[in-house]
C-alpha positions, 0 to 999 in steps of 0.5 A: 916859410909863410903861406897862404892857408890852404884855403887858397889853393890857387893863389901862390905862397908868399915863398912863390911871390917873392921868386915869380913876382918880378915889377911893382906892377906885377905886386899890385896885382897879385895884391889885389887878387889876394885882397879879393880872394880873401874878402878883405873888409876895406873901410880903414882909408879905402874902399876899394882893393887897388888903393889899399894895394897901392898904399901897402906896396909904395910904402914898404917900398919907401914911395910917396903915395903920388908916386909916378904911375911909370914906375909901376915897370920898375923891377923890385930887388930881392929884399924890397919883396920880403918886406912887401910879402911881410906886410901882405901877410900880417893884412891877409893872415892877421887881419891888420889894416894897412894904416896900422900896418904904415903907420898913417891915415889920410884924413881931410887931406892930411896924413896922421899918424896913427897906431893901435892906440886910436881908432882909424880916421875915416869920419865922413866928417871930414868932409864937412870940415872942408866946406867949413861946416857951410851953410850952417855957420859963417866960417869967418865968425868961428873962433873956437872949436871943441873936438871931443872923443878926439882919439888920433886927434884928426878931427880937430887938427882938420878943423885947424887946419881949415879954420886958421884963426880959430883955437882948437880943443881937443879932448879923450879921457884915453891917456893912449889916446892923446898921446898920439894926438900930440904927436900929431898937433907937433908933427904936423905944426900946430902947437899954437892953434890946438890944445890937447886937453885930458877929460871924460867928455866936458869934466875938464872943460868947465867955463870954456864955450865953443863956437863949433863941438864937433865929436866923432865918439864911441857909438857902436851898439852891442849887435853891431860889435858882436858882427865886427869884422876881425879888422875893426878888432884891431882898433881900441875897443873903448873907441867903439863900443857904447852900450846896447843902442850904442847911446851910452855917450851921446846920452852923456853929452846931450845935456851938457851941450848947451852951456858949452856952445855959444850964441849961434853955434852948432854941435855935429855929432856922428852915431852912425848906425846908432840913429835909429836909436837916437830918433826913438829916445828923443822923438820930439827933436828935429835932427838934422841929419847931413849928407855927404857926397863922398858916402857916409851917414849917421852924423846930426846937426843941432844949432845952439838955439835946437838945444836950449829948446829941447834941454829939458828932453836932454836932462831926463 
């Protein structure tokens, strides 16, 4: 028997849920109610307790996340609610988010696969590629694109996937890593536009030049991994951490920038809470930091012509 600790006297075990719980209906909501009765941090895909309930619920039952809402009346067969209440467990007791827990996360509209080896795609990057980085570049002039840090593979098989013309690299200096990036370049079709290359940040990338580098890398400062919730425990440590201020890696590839970057692109980089830092060491360059109408923060544009500016700070 697997139980809910005593901690939640008033929830029902996962024994009883298999016996009293009788629709998916009735499922999704006793999921919530255990999502909220054991504050839950949400932040792996969703924001909120009813999605990830839906999304752990249809997937042990086989069902497409779009599935029919009419659906939700139909009753679950006995086996169908061992396996929800295993993975309900696993979510609630061991802490595990729902993508490693279904094997996908959903990222620009695409769905990855994903496992403990990368970290879960949730970059408000994203939603820049959907606008195809708009204002800041003419997406019919872009040809080439760089994503490094590429863990999952995500960013760049997006930036793919909405610049079709366009050849795309991806980079990790994780072995784990990027084998789960070509995992998905295959699964998902895009053999002939995306390259998986093996490199610590531009080591393996010399005479290649870039229209658009877009990095979602390591960047979360000591205090900040030491107050991780246990979800983010489950994800590669590498992926996240990156020193005292978090600039571990962005120091590393400000520098380089420049002679990877063609005439006219750009570099998007993603800090997150790290940008504090980053505008106390180089107080003499002007950020441009993005906004996002779905949430998220701590993601700064230099232009191929703010860099060479400014490489003389970077090198130091």
């Amino acid at each position: 028997m697997v139980a809910i600790p005593d901690s939640s006297q008033d929830l029902l075990s996962i024994d009883e849920a298999i016996s009293e719980l009788a629709t998916i209906r009735d499922f999704l909501r006793w999921s919530v109610s255990l999502f909220n009765e054991h504050q839950l941090v949400l932040g792996h895909g969703f924001d909120d307790p009813w999605d990830e309930a839906v999304a752990l619920v249809l997937h042990a039952l086989h069902l497409p996340w779009d599935t029919d809402v009419r659906i939700q009346d139909a009753r679950v067969l006995p086996a169908e609610r061992k396996v929800i209440c295993s993975l309900l467990a696993r979510r609630v007791l061991e802490r595990v988010p729902s993508a490693y827990l279904t094997g996908v996360g959903w990222f620009a509209g695409i769905p990855f696969q994903v496992d403990q080896r990368v970290l879960i795609p949730r970059s408000p990057i994203g939603e820049l590629i959907e606008k195809q980085f708009a204002p800041w570049i003419d997406p019919a002039a872009v040809e080439s694109i760089l994503d490094l840090c590429t863990g999952s593979g995500c960013i760049g098989i997006a930036c793919a996937q909405y610049f079709p013309d366009a050849l795309v690299d991806c980079a990790d200096l994780s072995e784990d890593a990027l084998d789960v990036a070509e995992r998905n370049v295959l699964d998902l079709g895009f053999e002939q536009q995306v390259n998986v290359i093996y490199s610590d940040l531009f080591e393996a990338l010399d005479g290649r030049t870039y229209d658009i580098i877009v990095s979602n890398p390591p960047y979360v400062d000591k205090q900040d991994m030491d107050a991780l919730a246990d979800e983010f425990h489950h994800e590669p440590r590498m992926g996240l951490e990156a020193g005292n201020d978090g600039l571990d890696i962005v120091r590393k590839m400000l520098p380089e920038l420049s002679r990877h970057l063609n005439p006219g692109g750009i570099a998007v980089i993603e800090v997150g809470n790290s940008w504090e830092a980053l505008e106390d060491a180089y107080p003499q360059v002007g950020f441009t930091w993005l906004e996002f109408e779905r949430g998220g923060m701590g993601v700064f544009l230099l232009t191929k012509e703010q860099i060479d500016h400014h490489q003389a700070d970077f090198v130091l």
